[in-house]
PyMOL Python script that loads the backbone (N, CA, C, O; Angstrom):
from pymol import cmd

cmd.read_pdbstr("""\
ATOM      1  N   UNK A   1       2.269  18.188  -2.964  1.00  0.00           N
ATOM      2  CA  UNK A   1       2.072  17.271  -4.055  1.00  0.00           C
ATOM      3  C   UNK A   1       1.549  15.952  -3.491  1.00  0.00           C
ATOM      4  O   UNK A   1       2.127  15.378  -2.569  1.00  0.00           O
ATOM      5  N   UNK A   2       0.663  15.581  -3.953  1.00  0.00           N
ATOM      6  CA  UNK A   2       0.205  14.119  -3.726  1.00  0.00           C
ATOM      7  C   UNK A   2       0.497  13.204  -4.649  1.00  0.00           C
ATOM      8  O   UNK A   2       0.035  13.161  -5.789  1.00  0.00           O
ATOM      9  N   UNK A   3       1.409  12.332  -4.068  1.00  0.00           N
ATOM     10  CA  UNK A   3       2.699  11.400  -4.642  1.00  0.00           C
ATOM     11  C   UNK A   3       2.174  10.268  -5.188  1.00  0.00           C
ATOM     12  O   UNK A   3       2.475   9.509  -6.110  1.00  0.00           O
ATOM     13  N   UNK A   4       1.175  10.370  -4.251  1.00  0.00           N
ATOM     14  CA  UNK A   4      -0.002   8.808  -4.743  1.00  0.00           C
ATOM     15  C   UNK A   4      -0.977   9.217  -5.426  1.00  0.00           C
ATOM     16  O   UNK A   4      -0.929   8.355  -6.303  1.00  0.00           O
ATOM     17  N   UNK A   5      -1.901   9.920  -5.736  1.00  0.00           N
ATOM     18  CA  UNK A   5      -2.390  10.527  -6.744  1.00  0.00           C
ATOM     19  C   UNK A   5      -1.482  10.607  -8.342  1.00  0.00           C
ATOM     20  O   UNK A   5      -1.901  10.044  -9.354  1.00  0.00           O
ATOM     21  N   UNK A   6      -0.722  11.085  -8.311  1.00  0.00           N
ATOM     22  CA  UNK A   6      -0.219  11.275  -9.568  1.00  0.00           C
ATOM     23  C   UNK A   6       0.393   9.650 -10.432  1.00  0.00           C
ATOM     24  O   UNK A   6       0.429   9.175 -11.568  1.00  0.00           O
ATOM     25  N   UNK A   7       0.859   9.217  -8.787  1.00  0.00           N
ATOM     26  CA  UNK A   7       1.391   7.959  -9.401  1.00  0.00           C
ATOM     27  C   UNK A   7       0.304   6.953  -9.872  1.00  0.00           C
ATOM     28  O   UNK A   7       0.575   6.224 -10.826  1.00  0.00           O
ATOM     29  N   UNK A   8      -0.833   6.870  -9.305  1.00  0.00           N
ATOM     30  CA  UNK A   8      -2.063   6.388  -9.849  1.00  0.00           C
ATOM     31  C   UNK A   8      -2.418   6.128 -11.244  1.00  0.00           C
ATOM     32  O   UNK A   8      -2.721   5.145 -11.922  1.00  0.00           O
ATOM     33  N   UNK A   9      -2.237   7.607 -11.441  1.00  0.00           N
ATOM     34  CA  UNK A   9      -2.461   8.722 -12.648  1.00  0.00           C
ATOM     35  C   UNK A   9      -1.311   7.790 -13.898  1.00  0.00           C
ATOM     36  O   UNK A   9      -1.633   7.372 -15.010  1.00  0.00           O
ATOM     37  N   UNK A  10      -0.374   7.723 -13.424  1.00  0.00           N
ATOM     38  CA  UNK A  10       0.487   7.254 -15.272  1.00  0.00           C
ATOM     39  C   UNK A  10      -0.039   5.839 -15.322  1.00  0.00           C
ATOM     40  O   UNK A  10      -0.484   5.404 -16.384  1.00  0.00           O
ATOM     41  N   UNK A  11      -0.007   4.917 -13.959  1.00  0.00           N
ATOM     42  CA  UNK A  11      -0.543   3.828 -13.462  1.00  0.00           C
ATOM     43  C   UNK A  11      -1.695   3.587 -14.236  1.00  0.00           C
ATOM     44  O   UNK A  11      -1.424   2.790 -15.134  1.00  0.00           O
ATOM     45  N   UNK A  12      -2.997   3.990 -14.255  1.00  0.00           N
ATOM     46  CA  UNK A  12      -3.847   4.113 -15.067  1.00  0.00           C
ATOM     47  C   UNK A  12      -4.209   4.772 -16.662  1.00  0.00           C
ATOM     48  O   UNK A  12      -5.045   4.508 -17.526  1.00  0.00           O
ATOM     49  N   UNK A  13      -3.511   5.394 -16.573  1.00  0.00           N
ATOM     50  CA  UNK A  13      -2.941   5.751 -17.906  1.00  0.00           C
ATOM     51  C   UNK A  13      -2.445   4.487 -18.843  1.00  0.00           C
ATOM     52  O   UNK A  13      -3.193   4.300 -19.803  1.00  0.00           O
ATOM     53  N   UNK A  14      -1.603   3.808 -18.771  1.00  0.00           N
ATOM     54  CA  UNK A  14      -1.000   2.537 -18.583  1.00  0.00           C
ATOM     55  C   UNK A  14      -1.014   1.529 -18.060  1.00  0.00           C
ATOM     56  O   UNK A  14       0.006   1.069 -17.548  1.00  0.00           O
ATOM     57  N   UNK A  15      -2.553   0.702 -18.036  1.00  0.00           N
ATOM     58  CA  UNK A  15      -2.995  -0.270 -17.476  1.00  0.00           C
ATOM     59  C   UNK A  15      -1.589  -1.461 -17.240  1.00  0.00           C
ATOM     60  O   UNK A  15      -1.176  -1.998 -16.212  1.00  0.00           O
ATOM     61  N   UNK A  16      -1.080  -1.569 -18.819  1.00  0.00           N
ATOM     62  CA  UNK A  16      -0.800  -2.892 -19.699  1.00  0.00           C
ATOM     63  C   UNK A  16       1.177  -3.022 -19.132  1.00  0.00           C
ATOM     64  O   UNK A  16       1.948  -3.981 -19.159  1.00  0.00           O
ATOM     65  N   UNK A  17       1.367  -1.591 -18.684  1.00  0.00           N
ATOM     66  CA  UNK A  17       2.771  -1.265 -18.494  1.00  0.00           C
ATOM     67  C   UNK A  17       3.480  -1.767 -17.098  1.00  0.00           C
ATOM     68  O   UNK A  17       2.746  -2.080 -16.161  1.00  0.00           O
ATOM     69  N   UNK A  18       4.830  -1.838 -16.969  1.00  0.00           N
ATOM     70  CA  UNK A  18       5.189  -1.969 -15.573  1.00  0.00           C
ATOM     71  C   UNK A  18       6.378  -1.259 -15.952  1.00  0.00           C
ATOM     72  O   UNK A  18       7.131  -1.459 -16.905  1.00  0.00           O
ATOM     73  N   UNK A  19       6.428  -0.111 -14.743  1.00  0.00           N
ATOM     74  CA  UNK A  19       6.980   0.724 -14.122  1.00  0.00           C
ATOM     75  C   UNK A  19       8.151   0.464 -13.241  1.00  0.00           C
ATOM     76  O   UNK A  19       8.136  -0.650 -12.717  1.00  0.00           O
ATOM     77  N   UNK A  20       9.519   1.503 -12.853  1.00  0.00           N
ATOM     78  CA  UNK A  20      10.356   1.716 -12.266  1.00  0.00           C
ATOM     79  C   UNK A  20      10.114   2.887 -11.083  1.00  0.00           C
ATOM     80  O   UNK A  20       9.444   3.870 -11.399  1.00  0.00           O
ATOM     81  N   UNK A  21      10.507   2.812 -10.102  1.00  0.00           N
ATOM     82  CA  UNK A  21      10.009   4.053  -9.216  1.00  0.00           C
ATOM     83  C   UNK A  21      10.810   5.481  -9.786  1.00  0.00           C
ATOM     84  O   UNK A  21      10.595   6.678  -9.595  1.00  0.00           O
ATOM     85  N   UNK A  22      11.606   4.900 -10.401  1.00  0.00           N
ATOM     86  CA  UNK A  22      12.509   6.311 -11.552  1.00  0.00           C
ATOM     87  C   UNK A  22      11.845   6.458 -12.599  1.00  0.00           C
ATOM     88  O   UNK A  22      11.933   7.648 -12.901  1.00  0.00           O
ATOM     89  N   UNK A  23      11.313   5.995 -13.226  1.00  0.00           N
ATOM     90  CA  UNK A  23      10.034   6.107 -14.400  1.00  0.00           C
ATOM     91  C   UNK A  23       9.105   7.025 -13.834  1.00  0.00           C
ATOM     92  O   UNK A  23       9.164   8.218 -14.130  1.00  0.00           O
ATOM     93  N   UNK A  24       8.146   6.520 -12.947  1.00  0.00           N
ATOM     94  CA  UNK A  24       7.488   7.434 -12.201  1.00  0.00           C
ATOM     95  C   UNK A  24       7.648   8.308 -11.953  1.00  0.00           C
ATOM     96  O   UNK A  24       6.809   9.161 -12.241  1.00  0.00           O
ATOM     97  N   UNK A  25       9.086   8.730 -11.106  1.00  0.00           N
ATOM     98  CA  UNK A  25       9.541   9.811 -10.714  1.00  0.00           C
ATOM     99  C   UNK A  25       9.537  11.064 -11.931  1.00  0.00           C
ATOM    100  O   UNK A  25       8.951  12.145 -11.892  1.00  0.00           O
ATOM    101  N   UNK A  26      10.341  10.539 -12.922  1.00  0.00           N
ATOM    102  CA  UNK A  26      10.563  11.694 -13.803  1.00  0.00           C
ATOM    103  C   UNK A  26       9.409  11.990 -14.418  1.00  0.00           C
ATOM    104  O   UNK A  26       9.249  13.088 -14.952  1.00  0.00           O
ATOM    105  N   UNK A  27       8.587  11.162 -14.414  1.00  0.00           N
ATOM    106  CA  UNK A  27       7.207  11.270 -15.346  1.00  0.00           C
ATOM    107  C   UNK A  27       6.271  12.282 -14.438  1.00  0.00           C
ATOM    108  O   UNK A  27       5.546  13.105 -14.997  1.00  0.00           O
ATOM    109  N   UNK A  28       6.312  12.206 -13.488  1.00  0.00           N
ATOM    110  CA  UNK A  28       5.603  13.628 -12.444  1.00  0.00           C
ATOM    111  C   UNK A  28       6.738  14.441 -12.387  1.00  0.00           C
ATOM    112  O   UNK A  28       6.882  14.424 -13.609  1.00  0.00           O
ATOM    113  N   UNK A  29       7.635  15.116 -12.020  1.00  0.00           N
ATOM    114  CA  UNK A  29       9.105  16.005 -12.538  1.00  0.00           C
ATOM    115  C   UNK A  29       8.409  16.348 -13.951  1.00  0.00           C
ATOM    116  O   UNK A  29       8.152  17.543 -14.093  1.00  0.00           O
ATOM    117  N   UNK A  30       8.050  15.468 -15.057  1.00  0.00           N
ATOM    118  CA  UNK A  30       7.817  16.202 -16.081  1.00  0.00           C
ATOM    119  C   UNK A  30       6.662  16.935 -16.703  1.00  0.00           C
ATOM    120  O   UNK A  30       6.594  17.916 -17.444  1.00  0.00           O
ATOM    121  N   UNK A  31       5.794  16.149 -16.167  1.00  0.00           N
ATOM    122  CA  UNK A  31       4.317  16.839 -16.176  1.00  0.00           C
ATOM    123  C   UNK A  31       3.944  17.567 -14.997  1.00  0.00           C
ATOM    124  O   UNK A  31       2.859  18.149 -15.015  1.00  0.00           O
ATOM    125  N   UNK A  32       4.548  17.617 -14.145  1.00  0.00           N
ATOM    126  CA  UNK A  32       4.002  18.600 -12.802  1.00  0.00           C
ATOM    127  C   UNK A  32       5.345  19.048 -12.021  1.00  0.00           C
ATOM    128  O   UNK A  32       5.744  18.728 -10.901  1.00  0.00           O
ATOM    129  N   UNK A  33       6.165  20.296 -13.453  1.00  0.00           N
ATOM    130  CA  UNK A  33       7.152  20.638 -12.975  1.00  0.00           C
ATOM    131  C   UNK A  33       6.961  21.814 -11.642  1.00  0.00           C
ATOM    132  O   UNK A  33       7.892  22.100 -10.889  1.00  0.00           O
ATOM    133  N   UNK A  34       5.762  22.325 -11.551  1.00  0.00           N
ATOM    134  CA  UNK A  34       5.600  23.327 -10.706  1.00  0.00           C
ATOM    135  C   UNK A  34       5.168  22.865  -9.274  1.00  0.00           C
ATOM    136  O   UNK A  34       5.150  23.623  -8.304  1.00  0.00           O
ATOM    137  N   UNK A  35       4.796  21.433  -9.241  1.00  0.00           N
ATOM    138  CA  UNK A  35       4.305  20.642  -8.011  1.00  0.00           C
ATOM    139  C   UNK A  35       5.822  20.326  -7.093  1.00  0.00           C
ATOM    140  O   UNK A  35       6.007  20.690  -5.931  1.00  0.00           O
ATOM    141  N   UNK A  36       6.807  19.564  -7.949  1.00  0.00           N
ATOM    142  CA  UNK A  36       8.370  19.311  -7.918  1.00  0.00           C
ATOM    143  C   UNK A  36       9.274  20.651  -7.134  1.00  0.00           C
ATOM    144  O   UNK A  36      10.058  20.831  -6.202  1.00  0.00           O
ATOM    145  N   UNK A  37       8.630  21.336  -8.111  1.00  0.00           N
ATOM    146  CA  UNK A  37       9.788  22.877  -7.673  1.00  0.00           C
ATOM    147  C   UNK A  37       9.232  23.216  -6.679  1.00  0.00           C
ATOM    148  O   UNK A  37      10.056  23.844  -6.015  1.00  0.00           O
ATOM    149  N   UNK A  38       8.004  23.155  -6.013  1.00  0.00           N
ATOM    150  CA  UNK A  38       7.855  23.544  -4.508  1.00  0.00           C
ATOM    151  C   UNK A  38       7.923  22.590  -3.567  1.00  0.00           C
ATOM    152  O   UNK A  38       7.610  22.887  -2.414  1.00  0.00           O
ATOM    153  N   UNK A  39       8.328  21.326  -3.875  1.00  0.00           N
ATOM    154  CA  UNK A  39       8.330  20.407  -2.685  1.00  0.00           C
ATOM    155  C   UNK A  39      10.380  20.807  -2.678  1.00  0.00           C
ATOM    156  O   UNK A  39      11.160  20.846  -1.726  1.00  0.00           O
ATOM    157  N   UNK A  40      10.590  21.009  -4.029  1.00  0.00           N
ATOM    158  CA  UNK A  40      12.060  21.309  -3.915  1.00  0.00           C
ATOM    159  C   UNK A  40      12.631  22.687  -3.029  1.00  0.00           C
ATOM    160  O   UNK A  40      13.690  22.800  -2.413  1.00  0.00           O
ATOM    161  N   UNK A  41      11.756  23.469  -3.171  1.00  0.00           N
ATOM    162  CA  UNK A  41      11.947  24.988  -2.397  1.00  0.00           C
ATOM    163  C   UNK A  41      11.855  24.831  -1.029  1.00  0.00           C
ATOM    164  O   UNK A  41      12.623  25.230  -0.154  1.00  0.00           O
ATOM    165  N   UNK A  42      10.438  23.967  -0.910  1.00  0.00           N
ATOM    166  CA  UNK A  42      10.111  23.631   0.379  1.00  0.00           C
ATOM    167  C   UNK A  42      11.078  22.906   1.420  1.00  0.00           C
ATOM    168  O   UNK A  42      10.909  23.099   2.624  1.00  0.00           O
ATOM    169  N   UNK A  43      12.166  22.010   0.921  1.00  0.00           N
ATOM    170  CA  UNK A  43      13.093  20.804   1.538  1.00  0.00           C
ATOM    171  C   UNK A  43      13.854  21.821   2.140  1.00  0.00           C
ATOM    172  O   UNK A  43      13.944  22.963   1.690  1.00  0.00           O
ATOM    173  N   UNK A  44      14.518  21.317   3.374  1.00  0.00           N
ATOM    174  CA  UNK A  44      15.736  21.998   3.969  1.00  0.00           C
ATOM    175  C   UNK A  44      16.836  21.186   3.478  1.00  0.00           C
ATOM    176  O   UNK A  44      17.969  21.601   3.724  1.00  0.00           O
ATOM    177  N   UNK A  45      16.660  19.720   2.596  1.00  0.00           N
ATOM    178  CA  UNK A  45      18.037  19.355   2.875  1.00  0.00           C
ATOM    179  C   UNK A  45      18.193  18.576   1.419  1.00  0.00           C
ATOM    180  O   UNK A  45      19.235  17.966   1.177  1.00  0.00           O
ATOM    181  N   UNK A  46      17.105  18.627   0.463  1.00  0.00           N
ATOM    182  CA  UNK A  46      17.187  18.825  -1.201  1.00  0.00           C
ATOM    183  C   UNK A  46      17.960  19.945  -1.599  1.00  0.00           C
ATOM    184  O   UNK A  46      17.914  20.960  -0.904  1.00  0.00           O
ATOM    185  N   UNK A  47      18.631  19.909  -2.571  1.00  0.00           N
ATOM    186  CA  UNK A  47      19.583  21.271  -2.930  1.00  0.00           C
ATOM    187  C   UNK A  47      19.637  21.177  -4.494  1.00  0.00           C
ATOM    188  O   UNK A  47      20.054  22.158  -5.111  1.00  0.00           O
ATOM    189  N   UNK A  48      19.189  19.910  -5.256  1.00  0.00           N
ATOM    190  CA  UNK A  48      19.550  20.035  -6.633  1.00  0.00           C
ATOM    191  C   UNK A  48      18.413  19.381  -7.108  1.00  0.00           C
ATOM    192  O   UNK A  48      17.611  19.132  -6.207  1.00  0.00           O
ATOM    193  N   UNK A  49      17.982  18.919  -8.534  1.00  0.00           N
ATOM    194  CA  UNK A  49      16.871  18.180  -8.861  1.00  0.00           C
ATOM    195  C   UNK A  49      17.126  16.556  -8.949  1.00  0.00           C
ATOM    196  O   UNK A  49      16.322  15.624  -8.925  1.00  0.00           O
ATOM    197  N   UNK A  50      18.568  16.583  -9.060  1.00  0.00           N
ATOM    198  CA  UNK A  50      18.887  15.004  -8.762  1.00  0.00           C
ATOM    199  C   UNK A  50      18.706  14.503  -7.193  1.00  0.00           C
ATOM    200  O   UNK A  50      18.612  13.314  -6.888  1.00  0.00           O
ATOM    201  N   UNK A  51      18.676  15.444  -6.379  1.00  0.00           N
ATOM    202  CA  UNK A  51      18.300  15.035  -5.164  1.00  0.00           C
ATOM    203  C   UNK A  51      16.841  15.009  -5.229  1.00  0.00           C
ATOM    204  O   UNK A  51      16.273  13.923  -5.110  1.00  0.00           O
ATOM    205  N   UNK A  52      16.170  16.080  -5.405  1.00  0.00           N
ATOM    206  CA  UNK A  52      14.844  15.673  -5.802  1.00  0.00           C
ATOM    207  C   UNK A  52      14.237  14.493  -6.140  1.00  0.00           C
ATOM    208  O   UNK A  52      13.474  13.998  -5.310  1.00  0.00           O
ATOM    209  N   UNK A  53      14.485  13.727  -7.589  1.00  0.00           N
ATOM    210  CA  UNK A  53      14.303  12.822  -8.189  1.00  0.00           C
ATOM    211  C   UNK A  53      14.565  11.242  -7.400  1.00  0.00           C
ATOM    212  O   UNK A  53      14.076  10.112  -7.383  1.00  0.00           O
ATOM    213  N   UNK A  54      15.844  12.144  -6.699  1.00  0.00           N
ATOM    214  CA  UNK A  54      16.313  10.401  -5.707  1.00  0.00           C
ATOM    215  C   UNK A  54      15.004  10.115  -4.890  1.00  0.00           C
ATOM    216  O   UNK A  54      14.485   8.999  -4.886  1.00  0.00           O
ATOM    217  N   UNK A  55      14.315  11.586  -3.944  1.00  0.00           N
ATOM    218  CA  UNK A  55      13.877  11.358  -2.772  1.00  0.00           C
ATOM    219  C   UNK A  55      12.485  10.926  -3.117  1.00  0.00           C
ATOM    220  O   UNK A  55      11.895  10.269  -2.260  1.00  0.00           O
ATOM    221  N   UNK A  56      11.680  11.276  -4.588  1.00  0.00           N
ATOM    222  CA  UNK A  56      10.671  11.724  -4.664  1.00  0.00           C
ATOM    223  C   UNK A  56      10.606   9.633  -5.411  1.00  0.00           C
ATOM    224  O   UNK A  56       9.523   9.051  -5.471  1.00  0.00           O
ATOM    225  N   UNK A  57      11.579   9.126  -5.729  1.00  0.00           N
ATOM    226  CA  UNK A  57      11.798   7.441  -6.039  1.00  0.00           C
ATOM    227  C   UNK A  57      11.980   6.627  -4.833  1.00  0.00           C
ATOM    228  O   UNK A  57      11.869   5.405  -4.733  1.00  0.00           O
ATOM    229  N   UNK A  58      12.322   7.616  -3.800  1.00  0.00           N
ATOM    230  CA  UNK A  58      12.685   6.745  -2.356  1.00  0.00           C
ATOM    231  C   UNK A  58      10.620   6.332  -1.778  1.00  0.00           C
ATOM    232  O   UNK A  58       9.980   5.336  -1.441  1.00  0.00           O
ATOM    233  N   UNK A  59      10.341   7.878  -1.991  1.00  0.00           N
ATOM    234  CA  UNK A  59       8.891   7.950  -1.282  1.00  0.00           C
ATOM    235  C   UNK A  59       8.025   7.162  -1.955  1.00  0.00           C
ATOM    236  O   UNK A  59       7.247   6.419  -1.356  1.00  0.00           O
ATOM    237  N   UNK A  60       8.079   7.252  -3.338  1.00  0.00           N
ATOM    238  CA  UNK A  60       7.626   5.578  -4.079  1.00  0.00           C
ATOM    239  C   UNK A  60       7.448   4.203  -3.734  1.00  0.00           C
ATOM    240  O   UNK A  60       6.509   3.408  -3.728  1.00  0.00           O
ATOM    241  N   UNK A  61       8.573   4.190  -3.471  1.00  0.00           N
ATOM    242  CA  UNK A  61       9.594   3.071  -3.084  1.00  0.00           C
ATOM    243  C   UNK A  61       9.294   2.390  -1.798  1.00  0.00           C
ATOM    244  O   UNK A  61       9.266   1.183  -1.559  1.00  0.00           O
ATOM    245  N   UNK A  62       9.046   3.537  -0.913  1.00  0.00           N
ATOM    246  CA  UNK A  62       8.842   3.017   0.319  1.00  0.00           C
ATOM    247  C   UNK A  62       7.232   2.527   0.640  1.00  0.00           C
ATOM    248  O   UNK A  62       6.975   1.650   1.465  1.00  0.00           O
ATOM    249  N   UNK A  63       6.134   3.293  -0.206  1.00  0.00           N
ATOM    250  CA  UNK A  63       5.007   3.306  -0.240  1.00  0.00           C
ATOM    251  C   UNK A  63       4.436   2.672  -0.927  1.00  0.00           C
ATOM    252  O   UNK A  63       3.257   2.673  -0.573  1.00  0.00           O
ATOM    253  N   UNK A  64       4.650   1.886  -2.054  1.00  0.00           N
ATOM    254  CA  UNK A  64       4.444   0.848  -2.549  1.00  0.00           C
ATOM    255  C   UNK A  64       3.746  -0.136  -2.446  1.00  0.00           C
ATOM    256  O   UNK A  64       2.897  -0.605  -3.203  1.00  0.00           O
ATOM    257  N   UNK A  65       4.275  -0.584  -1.075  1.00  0.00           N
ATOM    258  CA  UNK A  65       3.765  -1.583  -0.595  1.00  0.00           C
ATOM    259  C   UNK A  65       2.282  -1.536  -0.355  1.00  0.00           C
ATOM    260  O   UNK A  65       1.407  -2.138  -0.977  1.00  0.00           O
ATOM    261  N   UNK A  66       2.121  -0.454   0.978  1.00  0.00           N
ATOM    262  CA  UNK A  66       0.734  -0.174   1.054  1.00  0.00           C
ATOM    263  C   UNK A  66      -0.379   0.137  -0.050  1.00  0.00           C
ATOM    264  O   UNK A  66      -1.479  -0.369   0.168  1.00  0.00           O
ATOM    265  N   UNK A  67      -0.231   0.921  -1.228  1.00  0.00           N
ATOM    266  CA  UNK A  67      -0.729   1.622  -1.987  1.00  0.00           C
ATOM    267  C   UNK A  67      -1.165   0.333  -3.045  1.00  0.00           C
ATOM    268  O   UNK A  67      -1.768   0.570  -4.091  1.00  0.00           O
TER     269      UNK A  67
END
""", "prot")
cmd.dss("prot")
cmd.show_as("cartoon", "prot")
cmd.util.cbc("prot")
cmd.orient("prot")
């Protein structure tokens, strides 16, 4: 999944809006549930979708800056 791509994506969608990295998060979780479920299959150390959601707001979060 490309994390920055999608996040772009609601980003531009929503010029006028400002965002939460948990907004984001669930908003790709909800439109690209099949992108989610393989980064979730893929993890050795994700086990639920709330872990999911945490990690996939952390990688946001942390990337931000640059992006």
């Amino acid at each position: 999944m490309n994390l920055r791509e999608r996040t772009f994506e609601l980003l531009k969608k929503h010029p006028d809006q400002r965002f939460k990295a948990r907004e984001i998060a669930e908003w790709i979780h909800q439109n690209y549930p099949n992108e989610t479920r393989i980064k979730l299959e893929r993890s050795r150390s994700l086990e639920t979708e709330a872990a999911l959601l945490g990690q996939i707001v952390a990688e946001i979060g942390a990337n931000r800056p640059g992006w």
